[in-house]
N, C-alpha and C positions, 0 to 999 in steps of 0.2 A: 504494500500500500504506500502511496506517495499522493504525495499536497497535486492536487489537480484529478485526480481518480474520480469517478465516477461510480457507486456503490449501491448497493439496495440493501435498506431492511427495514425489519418490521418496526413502524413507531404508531401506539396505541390499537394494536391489533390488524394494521390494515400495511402494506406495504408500499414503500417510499424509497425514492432516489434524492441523493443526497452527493455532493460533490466534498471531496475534502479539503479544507483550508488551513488547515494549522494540526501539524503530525507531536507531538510529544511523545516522550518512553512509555506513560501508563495513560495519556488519554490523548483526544483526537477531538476538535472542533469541525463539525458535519455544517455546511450550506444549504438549507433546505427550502422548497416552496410551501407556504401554505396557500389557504381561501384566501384570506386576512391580511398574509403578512408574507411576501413573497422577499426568499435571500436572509430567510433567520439565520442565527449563526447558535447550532447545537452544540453544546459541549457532553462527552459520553467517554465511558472507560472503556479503553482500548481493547479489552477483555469482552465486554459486551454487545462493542461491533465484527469482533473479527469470529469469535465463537469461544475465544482461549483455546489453550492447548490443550490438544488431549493427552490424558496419564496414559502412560507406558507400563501396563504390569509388569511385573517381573514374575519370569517363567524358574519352577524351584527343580 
Protein backbone atom coordinates (compact mmCIF):
# COMPACT_ATOMS: atom_id res chain seq x y z
CA UNK A 1 0.00 0.00 0.00
CA UNK A 2 1.24 3.51 -0.84
CA UNK A 3 -0.15 7.22 -0.50
CA UNK A 4 -2.08 7.44 -3.91
CA UNK A 5 -3.67 3.73 -3.95
CA UNK A 6 -7.00 3.35 -4.53
CA UNK A 7 -8.76 0.76 -1.94
CA UNK A 8 -12.04 -0.69 -0.96
CA UNK A 9 -13.61 -1.48 2.39
CA UNK A 10 -16.32 -1.88 4.26
CA UNK A 11 -17.28 1.45 6.22
CA UNK A 12 -20.76 1.16 8.26
CA UNK A 13 -21.61 -2.17 6.68
CA UNK A 14 -21.84 -1.10 3.20
CA UNK A 15 -18.61 -0.92 0.89
CA UNK A 16 -16.58 2.11 -0.19
CA UNK A 17 -13.51 3.24 -2.02
CA UNK A 18 -11.23 5.27 -0.41
CA UNK A 19 -7.87 6.68 -1.84
CA UNK A 20 -4.91 6.86 0.49
CA UNK A 21 -3.28 10.19 1.68
CA UNK A 22 -1.19 9.84 4.52
CA UNK A 23 0.71 6.01 5.09
CA UNK A 24 2.10 5.83 8.94
CA UNK A 25 3.72 2.59 10.80
CA UNK A 26 0.35 1.66 12.64
CA UNK A 27 -2.32 3.98 10.84
CA UNK A 28 -3.33 5.32 7.41
CA UNK A 29 -5.53 8.50 6.79
CA UNK A 30 -8.25 7.11 3.90
CA UNK A 31 -9.84 10.18 1.31
CA UNK A 32 -13.29 9.29 1.03
CA UNK A 33 -16.71 10.57 -0.60
CA UNK A 34 -19.74 10.88 1.12
CA UNK A 35 -23.62 12.35 0.31
CA UNK A 36 -22.74 15.24 2.47
CA UNK A 37 -19.27 15.66 2.56
CA UNK A 38 -17.40 14.71 -0.53
CA UNK A 39 -13.00 14.32 0.06
CA UNK A 40 -13.37 13.55 4.05
CA UNK A 41 -10.09 12.69 5.39
CA UNK A 42 -10.47 9.06 7.47
CA UNK A 43 -8.04 8.21 9.99
CA UNK A 44 -8.03 4.14 10.70
CA UNK A 45 -5.49 1.51 12.02
CA UNK A 46 -3.47 0.03 9.67
CA UNK A 47 -4.52 -3.38 11.13
CA UNK A 48 -8.04 -2.66 10.33
CA UNK A 49 -7.67 -1.61 6.79
CA UNK A 50 -5.21 -4.08 5.44
CA UNK A 51 -6.98 -7.30 7.56
CA UNK A 52 -3.52 -7.71 9.96
CA UNK A 53 -1.41 -10.51 9.73
CA UNK A 54 -2.38 -13.62 9.96
CA UNK A 55 -0.68 -16.11 12.92
CA UNK A 56 1.52 -18.77 11.70
CA UNK A 57 0.92 -21.89 13.82
CA UNK A 58 3.60 -23.73 14.72
CA UNK A 59 3.48 -27.39 13.59
CA UNK A 60 4.95 -29.61 16.98
Amino acid sequence: MKVGDTIKLNFAGKPKEAVVHKLFANSVYLKMDFEKDKGKIVKRKLHAVTGGAKKKSKAK
